[in-house]
PDB file of N, CA, C and O in Angstrom, chain B, residues numbered from 101:
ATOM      1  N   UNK B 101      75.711  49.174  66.968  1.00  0.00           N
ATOM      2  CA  UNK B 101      76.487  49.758  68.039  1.00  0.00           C
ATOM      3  C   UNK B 101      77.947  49.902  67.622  1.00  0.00           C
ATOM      4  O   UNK B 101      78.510  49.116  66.860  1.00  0.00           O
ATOM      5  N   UNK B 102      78.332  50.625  68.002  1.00  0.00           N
ATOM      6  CA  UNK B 102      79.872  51.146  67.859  1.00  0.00           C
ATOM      7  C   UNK B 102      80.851  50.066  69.209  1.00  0.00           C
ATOM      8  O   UNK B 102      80.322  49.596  70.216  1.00  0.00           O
ATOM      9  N   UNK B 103      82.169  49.926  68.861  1.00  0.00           N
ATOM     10  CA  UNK B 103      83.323  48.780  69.728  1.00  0.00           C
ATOM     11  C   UNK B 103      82.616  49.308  71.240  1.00  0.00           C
ATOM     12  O   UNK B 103      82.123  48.582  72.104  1.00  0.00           O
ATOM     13  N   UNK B 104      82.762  51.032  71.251  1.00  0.00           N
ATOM     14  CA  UNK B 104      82.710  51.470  72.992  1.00  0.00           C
ATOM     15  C   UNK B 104      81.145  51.172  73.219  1.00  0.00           C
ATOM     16  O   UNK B 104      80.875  50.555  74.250  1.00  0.00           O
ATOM     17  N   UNK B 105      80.363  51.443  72.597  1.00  0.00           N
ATOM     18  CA  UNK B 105      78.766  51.298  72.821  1.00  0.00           C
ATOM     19  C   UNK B 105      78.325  49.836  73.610  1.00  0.00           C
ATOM     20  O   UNK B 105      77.621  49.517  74.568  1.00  0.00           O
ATOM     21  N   UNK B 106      79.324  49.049  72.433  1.00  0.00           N
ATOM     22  CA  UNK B 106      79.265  47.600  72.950  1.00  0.00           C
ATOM     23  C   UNK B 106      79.641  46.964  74.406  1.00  0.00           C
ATOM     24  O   UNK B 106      78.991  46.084  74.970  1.00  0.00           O
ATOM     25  N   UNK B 107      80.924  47.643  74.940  1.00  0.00           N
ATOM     26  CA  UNK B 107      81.221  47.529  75.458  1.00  0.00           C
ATOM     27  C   UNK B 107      81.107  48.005  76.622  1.00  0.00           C
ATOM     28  O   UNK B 107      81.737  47.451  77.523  1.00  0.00           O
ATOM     29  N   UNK B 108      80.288  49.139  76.916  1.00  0.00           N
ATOM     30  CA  UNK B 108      79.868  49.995  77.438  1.00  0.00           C
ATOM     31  C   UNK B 108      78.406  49.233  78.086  1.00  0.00           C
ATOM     32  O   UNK B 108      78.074  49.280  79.271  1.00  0.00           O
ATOM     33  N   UNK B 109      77.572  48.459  76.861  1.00  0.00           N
ATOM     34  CA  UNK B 109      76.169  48.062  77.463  1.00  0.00           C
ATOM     35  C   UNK B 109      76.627  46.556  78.033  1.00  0.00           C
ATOM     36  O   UNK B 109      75.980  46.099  78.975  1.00  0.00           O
ATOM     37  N   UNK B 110      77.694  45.807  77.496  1.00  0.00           N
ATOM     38  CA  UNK B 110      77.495  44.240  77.758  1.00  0.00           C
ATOM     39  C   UNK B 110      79.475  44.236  78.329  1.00  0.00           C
ATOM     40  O   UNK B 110      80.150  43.230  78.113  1.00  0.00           O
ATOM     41  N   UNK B 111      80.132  45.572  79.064  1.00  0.00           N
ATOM     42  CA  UNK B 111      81.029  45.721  80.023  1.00  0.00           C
ATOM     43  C   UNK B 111      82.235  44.653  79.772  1.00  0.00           C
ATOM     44  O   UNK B 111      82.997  44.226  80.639  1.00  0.00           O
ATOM     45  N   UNK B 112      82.233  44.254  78.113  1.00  0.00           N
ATOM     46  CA  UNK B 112      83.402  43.224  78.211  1.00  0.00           C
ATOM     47  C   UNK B 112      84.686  44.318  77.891  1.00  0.00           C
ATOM     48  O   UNK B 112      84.848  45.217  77.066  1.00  0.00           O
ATOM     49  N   UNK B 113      85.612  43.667  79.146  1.00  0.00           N
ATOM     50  CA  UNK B 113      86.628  44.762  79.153  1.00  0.00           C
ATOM     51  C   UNK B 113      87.892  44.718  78.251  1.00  0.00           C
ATOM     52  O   UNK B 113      88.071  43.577  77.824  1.00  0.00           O
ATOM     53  N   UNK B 114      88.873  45.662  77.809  1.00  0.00           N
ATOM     54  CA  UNK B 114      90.015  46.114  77.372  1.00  0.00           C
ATOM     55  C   UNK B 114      91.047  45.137  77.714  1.00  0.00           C
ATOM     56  O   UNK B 114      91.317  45.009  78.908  1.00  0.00           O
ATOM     57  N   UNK B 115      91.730  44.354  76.762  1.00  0.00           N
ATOM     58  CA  UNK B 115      92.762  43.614  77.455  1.00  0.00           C
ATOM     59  C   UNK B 115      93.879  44.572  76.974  1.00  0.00           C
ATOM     60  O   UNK B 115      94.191  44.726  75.793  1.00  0.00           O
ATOM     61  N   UNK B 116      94.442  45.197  78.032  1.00  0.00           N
ATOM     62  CA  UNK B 116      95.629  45.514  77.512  1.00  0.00           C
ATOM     63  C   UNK B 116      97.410  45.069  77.697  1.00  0.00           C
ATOM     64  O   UNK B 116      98.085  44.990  78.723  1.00  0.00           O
ATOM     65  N   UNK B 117      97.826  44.813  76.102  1.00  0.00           N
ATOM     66  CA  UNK B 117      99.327  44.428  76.557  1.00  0.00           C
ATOM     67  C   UNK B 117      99.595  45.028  76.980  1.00  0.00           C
ATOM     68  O   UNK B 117      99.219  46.186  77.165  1.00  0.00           O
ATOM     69  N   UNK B 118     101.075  43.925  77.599  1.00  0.00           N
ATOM     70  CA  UNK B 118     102.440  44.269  77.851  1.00  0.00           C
ATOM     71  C   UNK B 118     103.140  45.289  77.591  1.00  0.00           C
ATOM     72  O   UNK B 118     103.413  45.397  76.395  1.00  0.00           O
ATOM     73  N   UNK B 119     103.768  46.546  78.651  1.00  0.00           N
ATOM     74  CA  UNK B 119     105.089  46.864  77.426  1.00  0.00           C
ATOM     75  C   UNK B 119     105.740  46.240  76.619  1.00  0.00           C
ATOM     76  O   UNK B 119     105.879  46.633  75.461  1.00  0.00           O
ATOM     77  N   UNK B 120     106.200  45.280  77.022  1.00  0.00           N
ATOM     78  CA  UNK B 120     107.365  44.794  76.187  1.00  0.00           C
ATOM     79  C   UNK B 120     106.608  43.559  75.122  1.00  0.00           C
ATOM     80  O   UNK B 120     107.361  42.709  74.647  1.00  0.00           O
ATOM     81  N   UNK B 121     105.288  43.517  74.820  1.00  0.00           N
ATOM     82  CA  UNK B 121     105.310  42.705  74.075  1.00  0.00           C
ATOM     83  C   UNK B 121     105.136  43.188  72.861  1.00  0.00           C
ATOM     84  O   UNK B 121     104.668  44.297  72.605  1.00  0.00           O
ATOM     85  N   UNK B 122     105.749  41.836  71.565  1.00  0.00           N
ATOM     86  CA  UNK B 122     106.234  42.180  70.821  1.00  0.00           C
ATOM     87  C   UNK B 122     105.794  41.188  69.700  1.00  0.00           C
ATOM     88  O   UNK B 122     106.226  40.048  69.869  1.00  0.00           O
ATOM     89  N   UNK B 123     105.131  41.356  68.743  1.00  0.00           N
ATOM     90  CA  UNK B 123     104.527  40.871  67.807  1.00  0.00           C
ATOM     91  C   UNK B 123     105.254  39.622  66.935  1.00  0.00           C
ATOM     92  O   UNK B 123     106.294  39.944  66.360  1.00  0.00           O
ATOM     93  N   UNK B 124     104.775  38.147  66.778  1.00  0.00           N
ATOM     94  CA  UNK B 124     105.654  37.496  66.330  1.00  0.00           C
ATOM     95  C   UNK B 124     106.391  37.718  64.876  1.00  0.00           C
ATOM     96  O   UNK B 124     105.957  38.105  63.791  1.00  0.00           O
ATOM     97  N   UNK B 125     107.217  37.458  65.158  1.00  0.00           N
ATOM     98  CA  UNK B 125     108.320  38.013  63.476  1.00  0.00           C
ATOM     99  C   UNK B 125     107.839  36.330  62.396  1.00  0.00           C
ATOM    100  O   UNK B 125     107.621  35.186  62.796  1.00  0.00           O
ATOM    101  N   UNK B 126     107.832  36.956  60.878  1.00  0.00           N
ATOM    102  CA  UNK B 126     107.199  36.181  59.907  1.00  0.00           C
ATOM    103  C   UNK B 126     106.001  35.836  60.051  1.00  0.00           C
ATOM    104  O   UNK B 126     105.255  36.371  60.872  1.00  0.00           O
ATOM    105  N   UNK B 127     105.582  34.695  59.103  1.00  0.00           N
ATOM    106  CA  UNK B 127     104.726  34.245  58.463  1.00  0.00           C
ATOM    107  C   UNK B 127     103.586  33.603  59.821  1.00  0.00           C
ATOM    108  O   UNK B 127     104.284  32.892  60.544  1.00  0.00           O
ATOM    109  N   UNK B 128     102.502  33.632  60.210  1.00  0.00           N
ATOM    110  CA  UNK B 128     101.885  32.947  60.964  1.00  0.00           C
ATOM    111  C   UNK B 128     100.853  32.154  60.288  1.00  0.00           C
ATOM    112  O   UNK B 128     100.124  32.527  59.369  1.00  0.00           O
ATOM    113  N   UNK B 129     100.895  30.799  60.972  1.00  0.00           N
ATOM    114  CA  UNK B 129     100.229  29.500  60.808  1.00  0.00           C
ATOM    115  C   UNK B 129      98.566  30.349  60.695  1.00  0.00           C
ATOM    116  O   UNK B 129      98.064  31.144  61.489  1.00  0.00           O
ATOM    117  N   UNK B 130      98.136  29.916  59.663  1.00  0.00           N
ATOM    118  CA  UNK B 130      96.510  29.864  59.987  1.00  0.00           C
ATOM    119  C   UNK B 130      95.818  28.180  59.599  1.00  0.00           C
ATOM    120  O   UNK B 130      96.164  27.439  58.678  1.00  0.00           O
ATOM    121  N   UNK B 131      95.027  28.000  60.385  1.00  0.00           N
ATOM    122  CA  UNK B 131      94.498  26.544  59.495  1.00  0.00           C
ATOM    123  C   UNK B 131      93.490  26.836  58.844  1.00  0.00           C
ATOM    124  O   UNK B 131      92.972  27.942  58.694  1.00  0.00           O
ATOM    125  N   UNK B 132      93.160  25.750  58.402  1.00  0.00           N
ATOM    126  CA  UNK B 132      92.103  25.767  57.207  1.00  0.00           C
ATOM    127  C   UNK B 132      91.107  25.815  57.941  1.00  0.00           C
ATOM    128  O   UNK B 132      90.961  25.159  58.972  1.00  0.00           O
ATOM    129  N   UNK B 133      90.172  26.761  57.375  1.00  0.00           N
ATOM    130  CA  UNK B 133      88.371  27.162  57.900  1.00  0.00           C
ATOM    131  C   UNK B 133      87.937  28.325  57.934  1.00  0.00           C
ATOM    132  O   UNK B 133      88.360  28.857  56.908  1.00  0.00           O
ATOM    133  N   UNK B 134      87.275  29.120  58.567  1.00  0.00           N
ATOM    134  CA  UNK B 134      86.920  30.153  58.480  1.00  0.00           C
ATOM    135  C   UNK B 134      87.219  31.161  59.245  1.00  0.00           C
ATOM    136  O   UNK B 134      87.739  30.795  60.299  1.00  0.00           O
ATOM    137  N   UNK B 135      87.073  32.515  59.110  1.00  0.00           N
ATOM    138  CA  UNK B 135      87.101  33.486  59.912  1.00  0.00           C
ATOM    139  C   UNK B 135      86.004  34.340  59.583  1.00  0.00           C
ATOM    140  O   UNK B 135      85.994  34.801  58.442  1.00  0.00           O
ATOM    141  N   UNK B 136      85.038  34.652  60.403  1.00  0.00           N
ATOM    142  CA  UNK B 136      84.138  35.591  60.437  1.00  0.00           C
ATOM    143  C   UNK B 136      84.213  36.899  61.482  1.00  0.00           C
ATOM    144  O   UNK B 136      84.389  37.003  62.695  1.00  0.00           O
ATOM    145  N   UNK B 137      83.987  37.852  60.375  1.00  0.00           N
ATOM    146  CA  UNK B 137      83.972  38.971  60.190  1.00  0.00           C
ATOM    147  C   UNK B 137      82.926  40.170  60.454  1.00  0.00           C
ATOM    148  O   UNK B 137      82.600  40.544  59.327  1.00  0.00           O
ATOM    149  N   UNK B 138      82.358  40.819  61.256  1.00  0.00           N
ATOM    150  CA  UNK B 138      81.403  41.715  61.332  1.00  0.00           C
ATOM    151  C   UNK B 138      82.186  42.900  61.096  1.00  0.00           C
ATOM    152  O   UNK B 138      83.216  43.023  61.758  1.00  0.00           O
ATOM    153  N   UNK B 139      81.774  44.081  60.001  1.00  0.00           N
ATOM    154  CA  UNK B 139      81.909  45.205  59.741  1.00  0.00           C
ATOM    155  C   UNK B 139      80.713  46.229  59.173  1.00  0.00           C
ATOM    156  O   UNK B 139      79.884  45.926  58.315  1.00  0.00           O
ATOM    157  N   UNK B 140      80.814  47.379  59.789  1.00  0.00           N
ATOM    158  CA  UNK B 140      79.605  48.106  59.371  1.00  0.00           C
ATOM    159  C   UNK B 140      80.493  48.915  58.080  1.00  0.00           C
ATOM    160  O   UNK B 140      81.687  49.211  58.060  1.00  0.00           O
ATOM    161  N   UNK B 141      79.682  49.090  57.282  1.00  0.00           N
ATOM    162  CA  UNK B 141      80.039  49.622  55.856  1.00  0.00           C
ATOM    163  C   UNK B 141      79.820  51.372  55.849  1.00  0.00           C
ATOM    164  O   UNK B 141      78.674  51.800  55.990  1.00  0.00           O
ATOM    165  N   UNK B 142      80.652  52.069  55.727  1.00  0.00           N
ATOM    166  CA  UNK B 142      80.424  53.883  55.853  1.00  0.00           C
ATOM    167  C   UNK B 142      80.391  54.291  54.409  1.00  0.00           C
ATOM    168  O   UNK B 142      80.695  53.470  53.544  1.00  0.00           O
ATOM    169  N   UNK B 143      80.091  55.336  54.150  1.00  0.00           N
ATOM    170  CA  UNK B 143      79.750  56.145  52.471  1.00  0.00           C
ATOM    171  C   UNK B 143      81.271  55.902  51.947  1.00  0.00           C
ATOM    172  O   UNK B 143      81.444  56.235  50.775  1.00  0.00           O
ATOM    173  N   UNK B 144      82.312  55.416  52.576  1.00  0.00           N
ATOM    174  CA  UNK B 144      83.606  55.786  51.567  1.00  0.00           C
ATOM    175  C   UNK B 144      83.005  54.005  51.059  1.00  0.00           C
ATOM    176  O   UNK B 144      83.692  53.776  50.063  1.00  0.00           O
ATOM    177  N   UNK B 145      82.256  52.977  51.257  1.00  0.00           N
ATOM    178  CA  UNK B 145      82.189  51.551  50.833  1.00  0.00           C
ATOM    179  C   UNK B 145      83.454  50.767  50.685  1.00  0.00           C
ATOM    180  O   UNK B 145      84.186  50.377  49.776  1.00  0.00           O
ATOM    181  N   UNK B 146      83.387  50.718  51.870  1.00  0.00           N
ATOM    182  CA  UNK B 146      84.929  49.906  51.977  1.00  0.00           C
ATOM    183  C   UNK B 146      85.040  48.679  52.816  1.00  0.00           C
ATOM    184  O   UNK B 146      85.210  48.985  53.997  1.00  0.00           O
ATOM    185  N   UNK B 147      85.002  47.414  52.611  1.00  0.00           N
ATOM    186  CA  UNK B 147      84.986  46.538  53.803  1.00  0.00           C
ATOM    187  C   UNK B 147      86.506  46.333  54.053  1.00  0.00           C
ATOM    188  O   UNK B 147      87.285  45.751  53.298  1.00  0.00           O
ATOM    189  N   UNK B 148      86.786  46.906  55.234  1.00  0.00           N
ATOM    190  CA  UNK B 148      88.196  46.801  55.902  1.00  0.00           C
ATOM    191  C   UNK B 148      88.072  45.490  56.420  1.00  0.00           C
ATOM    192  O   UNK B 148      87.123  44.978  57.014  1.00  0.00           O
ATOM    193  N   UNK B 149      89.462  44.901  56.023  1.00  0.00           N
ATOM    194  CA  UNK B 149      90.186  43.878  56.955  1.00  0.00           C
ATOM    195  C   UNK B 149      91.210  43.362  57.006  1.00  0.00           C
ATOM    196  O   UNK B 149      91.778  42.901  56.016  1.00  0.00           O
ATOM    197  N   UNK B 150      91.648  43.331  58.139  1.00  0.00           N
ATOM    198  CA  UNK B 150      93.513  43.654  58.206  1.00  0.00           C
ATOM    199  C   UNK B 150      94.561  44.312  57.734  1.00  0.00           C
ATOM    200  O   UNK B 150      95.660  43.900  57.362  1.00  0.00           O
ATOM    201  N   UNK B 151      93.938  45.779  57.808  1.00  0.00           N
ATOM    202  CA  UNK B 151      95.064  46.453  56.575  1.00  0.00           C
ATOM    203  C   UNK B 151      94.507  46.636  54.629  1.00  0.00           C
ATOM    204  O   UNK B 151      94.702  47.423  53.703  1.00  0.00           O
ATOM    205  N   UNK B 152      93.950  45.691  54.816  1.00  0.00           N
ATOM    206  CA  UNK B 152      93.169  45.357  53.258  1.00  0.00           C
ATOM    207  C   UNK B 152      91.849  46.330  53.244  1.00  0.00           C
ATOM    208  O   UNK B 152      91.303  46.784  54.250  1.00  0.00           O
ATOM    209  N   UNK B 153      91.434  46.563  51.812  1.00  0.00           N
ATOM    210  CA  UNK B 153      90.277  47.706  51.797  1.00  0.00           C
ATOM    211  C   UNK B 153      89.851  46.733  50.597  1.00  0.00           C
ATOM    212  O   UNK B 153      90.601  46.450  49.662  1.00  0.00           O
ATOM    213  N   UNK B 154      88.285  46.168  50.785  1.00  0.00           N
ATOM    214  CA  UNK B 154      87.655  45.746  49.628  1.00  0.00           C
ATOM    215  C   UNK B 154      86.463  46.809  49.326  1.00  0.00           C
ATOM    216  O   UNK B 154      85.903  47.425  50.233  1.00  0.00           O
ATOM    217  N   UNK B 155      86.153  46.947  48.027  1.00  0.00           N
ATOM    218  CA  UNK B 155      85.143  48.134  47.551  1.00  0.00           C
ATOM    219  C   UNK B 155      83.678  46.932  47.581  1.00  0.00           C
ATOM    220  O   UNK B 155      83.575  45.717  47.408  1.00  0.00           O
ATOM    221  N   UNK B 156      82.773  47.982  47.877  1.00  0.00           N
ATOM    222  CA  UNK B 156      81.580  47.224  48.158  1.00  0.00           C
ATOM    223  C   UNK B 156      80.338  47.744  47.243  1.00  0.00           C
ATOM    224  O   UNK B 156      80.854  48.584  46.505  1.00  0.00           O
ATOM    225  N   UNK B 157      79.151  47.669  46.974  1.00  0.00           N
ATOM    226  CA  UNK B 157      78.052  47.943  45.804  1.00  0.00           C
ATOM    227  C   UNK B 157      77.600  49.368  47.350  1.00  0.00           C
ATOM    228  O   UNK B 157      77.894  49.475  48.540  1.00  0.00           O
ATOM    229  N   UNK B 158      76.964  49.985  46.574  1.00  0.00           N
ATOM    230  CA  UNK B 158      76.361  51.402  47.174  1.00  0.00           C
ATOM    231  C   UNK B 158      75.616  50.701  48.251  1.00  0.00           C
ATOM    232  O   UNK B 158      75.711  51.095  49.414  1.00  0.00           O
ATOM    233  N   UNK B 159      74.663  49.387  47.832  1.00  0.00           N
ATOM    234  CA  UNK B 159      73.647  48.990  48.497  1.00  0.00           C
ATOM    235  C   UNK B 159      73.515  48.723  49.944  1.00  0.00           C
ATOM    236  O   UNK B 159      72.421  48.697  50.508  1.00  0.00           O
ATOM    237  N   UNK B 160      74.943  48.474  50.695  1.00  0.00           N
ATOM    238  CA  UNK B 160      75.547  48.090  51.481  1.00  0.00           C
ATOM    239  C   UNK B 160      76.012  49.432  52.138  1.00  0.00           C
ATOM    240  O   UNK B 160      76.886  49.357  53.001  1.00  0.00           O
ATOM    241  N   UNK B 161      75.494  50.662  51.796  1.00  0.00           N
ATOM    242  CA  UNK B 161      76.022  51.461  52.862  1.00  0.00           C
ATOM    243  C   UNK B 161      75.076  51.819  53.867  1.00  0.00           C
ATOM    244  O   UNK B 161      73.845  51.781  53.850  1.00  0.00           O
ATOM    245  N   UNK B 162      75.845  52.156  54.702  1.00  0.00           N
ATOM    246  CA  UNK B 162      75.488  52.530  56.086  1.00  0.00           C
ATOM    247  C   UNK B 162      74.802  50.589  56.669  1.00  0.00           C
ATOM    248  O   UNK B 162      73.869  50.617  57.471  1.00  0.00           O
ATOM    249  N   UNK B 163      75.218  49.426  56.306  1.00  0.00           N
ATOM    250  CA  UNK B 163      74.670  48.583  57.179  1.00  0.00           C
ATOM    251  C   UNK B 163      75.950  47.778  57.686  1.00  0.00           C
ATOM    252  O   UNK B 163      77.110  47.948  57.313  1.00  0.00           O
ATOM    253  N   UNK B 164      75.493  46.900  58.583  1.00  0.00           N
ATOM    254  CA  UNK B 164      76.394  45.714  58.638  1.00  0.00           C
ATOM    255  C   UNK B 164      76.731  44.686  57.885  1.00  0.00           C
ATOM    256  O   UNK B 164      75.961  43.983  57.231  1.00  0.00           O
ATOM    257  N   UNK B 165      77.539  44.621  57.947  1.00  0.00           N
ATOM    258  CA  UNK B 165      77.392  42.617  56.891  1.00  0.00           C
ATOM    259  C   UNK B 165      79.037  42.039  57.454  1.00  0.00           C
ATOM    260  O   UNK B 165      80.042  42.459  58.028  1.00  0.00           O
ATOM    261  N   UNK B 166      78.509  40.868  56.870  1.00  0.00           N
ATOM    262  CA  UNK B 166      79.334  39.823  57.663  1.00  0.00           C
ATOM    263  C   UNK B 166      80.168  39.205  56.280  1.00  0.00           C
ATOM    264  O   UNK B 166      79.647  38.856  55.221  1.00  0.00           O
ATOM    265  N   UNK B 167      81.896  39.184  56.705  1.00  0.00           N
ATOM    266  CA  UNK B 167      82.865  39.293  56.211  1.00  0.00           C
ATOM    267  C   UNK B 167      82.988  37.380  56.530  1.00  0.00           C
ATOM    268  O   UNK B 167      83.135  36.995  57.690  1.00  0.00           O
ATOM    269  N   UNK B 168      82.922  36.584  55.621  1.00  0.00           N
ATOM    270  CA  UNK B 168      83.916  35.206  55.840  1.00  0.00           C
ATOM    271  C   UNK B 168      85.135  34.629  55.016  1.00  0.00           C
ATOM    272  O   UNK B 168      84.968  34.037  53.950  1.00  0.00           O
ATOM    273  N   UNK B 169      86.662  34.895  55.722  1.00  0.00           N
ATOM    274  CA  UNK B 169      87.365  34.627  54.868  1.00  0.00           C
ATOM    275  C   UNK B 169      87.471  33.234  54.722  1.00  0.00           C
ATOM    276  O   UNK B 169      87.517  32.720  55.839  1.00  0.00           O
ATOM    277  N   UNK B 170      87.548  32.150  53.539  1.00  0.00           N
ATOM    278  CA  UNK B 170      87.897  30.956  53.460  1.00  0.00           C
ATOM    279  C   UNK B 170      89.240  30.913  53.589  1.00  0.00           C
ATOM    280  O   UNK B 170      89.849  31.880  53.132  1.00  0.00           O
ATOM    281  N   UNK B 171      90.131  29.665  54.311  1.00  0.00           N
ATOM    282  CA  UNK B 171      91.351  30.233  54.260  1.00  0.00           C
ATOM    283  C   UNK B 171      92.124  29.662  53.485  1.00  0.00           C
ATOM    284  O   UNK B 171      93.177  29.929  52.905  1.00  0.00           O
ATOM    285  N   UNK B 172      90.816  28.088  53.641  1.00  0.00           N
ATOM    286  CA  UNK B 172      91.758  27.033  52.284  1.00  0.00           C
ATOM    287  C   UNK B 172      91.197  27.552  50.944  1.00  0.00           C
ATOM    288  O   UNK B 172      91.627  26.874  50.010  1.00  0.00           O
ATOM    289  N   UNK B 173      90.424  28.479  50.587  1.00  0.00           N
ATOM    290  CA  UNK B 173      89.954  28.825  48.936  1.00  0.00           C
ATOM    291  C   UNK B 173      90.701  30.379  48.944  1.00  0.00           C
ATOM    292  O   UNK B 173      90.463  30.994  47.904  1.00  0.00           O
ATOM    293  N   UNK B 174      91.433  31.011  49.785  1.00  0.00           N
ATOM    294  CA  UNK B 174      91.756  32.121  49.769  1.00  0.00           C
ATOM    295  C   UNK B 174      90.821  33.061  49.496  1.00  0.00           C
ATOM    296  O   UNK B 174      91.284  34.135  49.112  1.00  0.00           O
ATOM    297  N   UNK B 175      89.627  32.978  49.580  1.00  0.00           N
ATOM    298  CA  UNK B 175      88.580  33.776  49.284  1.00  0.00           C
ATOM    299  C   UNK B 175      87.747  34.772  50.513  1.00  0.00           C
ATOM    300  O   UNK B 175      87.735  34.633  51.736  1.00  0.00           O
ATOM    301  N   UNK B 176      87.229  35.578  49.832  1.00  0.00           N
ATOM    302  CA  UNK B 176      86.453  36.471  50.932  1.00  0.00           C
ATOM    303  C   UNK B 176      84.868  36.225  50.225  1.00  0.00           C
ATOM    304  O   UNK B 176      84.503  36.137  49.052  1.00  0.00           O
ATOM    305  N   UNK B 177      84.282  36.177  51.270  1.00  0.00           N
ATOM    306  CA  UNK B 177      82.709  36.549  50.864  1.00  0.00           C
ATOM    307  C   UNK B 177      82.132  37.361  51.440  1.00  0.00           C
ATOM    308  O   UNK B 177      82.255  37.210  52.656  1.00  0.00           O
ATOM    309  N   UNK B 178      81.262  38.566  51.031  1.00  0.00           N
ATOM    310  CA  UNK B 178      80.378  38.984  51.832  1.00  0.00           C
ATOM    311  C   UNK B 178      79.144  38.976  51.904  1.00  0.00           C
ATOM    312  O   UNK B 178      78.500  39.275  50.898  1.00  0.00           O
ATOM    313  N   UNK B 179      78.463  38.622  53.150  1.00  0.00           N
ATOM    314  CA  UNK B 179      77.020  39.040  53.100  1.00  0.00           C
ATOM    315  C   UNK B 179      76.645  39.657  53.760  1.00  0.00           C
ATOM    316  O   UNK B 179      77.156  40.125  54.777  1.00  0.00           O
ATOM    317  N   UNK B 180      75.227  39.856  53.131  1.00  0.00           N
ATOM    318  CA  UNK B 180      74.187  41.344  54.022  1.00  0.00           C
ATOM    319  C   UNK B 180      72.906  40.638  54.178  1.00  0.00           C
ATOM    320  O   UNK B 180      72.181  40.307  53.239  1.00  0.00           O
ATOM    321  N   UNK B 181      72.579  40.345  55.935  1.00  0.00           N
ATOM    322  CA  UNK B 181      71.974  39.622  56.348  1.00  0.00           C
ATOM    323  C   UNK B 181      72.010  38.138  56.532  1.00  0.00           C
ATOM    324  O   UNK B 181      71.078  37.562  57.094  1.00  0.00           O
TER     325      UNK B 181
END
């Protein structure tokens, strides 16, 4: 399913800011552990995240796979399935 599809069948709604809010300035705290990631992979094979573009094997197009950044190994992993 696509963000609106999703949202559309299971109605979780849009939070939308503030005018006036305003993104914190510098470096932000992350702690150590994980962040997981769902991205569907398109023919350009690219797993986007945050601005970042990682190149992916052909095998992986057109599916989902799941993005985990480590935060204390600075690492990304991906899997499919």
């Amino acid at each position: 399913m696509t963000p609106m599809e999703a949202m559309k069948k299971y109605g979780h709604p849009w939070h939308i800011l503030p005018e006036d809010y305003q993104m914190p300035q510098g470096e932000i705290e992350i702690e150590e552990g994980q962040i997981c990631i769902i991205r569907f992979i398109r023919s350009d094979l690219k797993f986007n995240l945050f601005c970042l573009s990682f190149p992916v094997p052909e095998e992986l197009m057109y599916h989902y796979v799941l993005g985990v950044v480590l935060t204390e190994e600075h690492k990304l992993k991906i899997f499919k399935e």
